[in-house]
Residue, then its C-alpha position, 0 to 999 in steps of 0.5 A: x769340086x767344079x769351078x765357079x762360072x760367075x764373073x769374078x770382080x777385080x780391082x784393076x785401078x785406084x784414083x783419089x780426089x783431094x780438093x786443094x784449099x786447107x783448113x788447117x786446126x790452127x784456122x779452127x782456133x781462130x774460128x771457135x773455142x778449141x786448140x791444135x793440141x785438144x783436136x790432134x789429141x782427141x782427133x788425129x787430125x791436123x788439117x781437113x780439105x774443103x771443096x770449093x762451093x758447087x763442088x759436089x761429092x759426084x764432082x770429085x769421085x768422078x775426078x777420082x774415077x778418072x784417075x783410076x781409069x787412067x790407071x787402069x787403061x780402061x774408058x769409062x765405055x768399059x766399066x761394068x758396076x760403080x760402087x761408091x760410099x759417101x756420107x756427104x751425098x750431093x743429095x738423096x736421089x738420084x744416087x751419088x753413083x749414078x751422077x758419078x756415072x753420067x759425069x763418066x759417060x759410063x753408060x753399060x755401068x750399073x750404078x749403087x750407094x752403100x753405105 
């Protein structure tokens, strides 16, 4: 069977952005009628992260991103495809990926959502 002469994508770097500030359960307790225990016990979840205001969701893939570049030893120049999936957009068009793609300068990158 011949072989394939389509470019094979790889995952060459991986980079996260949590913001810093903590909203802990306990902090949710004092805001409306719930508990540690109901939303750990329903949820999982002990703490969630809020950005700060005009922090944006292409804000803090683009921090993410950078970290992957790094990591991978790539410049943002080198990218050839950004593919991001958020379900907080900073609004719908353009795309969440093509601001994290000017934030970037990654100008030889397509750029897409998916969901």
């Amino acid at each position: 069977m011949p072989r394939s002469t389509v470019p094979r994508a790889q995952l060459v770097g991986t980079g996260r952005f949590s913001p810093e500030r903590v909203l802990t359960n306990a902090e949710l307790e004092a805001m409306v009628e719930t508990s540690d225990e109901w939303i750990r016990s329903r949820t999982g979840i002990r703490e969630r992260r809020i950005a700060d205001s005009g922090t944006g969701a292409a804000d803090m893939g683009a921090a993410a991103a950078r970290r992957a570049l790094e990591e991978a030893g790539l410049a943002p120049e080198e990218l050839d495809m950004i593919l991001l999936s958020t379900a907080t957009p900073d609004r719908l068009l353009p795309s969440t990926a093509c601001d994290v793609q000017a934030l970037l300068g990654a100008s030889n990158a397509a750029a897409y959502d998916f969901a």
